[in-house]
N, CA and C of each residue as an Amber inpcrd file, in Angstrom:
protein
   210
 132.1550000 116.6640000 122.7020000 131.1210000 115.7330000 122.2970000
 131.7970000 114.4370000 121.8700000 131.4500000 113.3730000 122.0050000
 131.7090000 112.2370000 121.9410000 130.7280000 111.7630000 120.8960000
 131.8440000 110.4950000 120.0350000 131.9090000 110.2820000 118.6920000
 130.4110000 109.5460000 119.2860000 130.7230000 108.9370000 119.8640000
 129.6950000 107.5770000 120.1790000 128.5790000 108.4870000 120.5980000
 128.1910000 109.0960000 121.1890000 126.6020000 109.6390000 121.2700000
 125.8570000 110.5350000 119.4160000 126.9890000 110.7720000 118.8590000
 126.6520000 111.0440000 117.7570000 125.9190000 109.4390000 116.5950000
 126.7790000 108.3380000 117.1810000 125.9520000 107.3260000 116.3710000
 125.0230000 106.8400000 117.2670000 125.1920000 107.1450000 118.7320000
 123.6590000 106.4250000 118.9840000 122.5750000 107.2720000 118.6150000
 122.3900000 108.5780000 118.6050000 121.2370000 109.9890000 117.4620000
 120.9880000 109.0850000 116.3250000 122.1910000 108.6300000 115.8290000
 122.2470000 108.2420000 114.2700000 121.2820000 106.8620000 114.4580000
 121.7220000 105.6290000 114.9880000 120.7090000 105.0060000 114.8490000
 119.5580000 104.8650000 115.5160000 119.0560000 105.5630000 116.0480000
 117.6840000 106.0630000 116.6570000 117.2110000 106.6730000 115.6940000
 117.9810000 107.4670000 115.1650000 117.1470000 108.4340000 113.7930000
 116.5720000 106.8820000 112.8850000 117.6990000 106.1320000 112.6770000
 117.1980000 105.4780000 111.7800000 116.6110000 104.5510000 112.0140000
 116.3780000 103.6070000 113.1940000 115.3230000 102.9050000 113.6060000
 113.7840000 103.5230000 113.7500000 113.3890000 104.4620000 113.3700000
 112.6050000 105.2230000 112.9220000 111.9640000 105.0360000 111.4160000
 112.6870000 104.8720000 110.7050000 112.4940000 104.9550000 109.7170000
 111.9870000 103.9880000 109.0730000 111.8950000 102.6670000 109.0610000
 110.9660000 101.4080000 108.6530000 109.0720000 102.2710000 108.9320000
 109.5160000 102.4840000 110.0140000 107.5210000 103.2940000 110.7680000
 107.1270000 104.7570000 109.4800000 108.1210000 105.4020000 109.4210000
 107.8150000 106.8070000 108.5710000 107.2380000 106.4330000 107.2870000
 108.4270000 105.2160000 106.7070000 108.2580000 104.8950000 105.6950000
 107.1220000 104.2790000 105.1600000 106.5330000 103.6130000 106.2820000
 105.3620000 102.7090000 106.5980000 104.0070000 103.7500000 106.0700000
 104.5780000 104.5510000 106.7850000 103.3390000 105.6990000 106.7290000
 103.2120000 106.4040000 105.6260000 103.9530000 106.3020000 104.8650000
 104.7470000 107.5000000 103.6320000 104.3630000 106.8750000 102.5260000
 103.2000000 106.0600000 102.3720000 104.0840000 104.7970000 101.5730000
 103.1300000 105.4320000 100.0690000 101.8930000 105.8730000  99.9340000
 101.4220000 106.1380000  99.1140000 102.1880000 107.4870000  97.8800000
 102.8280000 108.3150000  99.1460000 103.7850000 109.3560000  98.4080000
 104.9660000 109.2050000  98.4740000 105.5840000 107.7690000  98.3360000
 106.7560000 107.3640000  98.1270000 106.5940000 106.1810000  96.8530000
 105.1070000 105.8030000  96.7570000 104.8220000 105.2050000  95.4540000
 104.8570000 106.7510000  94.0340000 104.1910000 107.3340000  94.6440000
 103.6600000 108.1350000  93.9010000 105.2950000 108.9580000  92.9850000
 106.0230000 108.9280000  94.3930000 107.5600000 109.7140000  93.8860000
 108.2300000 108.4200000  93.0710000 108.1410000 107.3810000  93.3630000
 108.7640000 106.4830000  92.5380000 108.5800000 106.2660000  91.3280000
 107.0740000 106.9090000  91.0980000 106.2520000 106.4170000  89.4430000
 106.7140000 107.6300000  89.0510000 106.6440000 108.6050000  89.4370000
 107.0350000 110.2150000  88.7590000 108.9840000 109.8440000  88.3220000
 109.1850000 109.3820000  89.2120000 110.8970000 109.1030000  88.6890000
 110.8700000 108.0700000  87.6730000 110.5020000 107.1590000  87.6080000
 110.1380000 105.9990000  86.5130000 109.9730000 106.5990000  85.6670000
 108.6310000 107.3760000  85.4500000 108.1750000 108.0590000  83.9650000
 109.1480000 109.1410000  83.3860000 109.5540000 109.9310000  84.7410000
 110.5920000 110.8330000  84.4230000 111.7750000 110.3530000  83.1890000
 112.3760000 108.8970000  84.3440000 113.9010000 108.4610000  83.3770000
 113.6870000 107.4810000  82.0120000 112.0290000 107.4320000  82.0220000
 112.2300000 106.8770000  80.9810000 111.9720000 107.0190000  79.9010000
 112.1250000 106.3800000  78.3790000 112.4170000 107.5700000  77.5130000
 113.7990000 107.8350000  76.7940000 113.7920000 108.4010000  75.5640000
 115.3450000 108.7980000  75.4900000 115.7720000 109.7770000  75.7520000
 114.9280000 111.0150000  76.5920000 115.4290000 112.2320000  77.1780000
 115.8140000 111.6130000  78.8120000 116.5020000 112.8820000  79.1480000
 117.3360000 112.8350000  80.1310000 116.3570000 112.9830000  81.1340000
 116.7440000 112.8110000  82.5090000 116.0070000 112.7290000  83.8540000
 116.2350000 114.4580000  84.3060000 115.6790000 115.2340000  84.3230000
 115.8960000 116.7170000  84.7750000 115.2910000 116.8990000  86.2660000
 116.3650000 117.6900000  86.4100000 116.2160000 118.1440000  88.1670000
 115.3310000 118.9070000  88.3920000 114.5020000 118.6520000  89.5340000
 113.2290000 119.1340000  89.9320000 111.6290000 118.4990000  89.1720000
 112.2040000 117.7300000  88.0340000 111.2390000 117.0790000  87.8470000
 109.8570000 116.6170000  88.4370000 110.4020000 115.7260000  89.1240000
 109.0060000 115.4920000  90.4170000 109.2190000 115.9100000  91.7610000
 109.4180000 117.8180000  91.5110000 109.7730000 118.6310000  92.9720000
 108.4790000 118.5400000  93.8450000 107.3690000 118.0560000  93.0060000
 105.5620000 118.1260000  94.1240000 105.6890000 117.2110000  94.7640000
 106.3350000 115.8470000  93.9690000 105.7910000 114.8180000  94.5900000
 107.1540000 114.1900000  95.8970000 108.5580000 114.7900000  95.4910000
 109.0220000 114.6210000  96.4660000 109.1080000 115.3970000  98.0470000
 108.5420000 116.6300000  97.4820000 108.0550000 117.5650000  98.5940000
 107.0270000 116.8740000  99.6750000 105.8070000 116.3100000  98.9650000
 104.7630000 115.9690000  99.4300000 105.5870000 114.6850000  99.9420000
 106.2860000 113.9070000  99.8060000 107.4370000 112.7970000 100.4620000
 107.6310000 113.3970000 101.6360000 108.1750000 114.2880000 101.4010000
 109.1500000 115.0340000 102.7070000 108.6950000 115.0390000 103.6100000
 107.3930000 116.0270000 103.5820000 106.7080000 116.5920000 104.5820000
 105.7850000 115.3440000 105.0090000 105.5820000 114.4380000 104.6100000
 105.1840000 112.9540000 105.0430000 105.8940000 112.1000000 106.1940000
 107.4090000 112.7320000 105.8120000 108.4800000 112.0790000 106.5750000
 108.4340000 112.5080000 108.0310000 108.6130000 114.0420000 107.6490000
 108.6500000 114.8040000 108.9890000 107.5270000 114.5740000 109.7980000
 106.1720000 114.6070000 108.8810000 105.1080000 114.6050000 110.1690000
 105.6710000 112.8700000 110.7220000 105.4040000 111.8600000 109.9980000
 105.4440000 110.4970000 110.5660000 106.6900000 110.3240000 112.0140000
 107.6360000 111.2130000 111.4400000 108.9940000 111.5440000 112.1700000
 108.4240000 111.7520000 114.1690000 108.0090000 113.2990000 113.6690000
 107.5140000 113.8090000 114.5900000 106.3770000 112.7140000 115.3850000
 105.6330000 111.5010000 114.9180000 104.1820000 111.3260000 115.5290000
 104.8720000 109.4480000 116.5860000 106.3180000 109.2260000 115.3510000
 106.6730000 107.8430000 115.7160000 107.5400000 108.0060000 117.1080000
 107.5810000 107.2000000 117.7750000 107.9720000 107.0600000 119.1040000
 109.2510000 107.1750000 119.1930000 109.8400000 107.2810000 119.9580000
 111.4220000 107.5560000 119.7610000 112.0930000 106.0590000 120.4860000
């Protein structure tokens, strides 16, 4: 396998990603305010904190992934 077909995957994957994000955008607000409220404060930021709302990210990603054009 050749180095170079591994970065052209790579930026195809990521020329993709402006569109997902596009699409994502309400549960990528939503994960951003859950991390905000999370770190702020004088307690610490704990892992898994906002595991709903980055889940519900995810699976935002993948479908948009799957629907955006290649």
């Amino acid at each position: 396998m050749s180095g170079r077909g591994v970065w052209l995957r790579a930026r195809a994957r990521l020329r993709r990603f402006p569109a997902a994000l596009a699409a994502c955008g309400d549960q990528a607000a939503a994960y951003g305010r859950c991390v905000a409220a999370a770190a702020a404060g004088p307690a610490e930021l704990r892992r898994d904190a906002c595991l709903e709302e980055f889940q519900a990210l995810r699976e935002c990603f993948a479908r948009a992934v799957r629907l955006c054009p290649s």
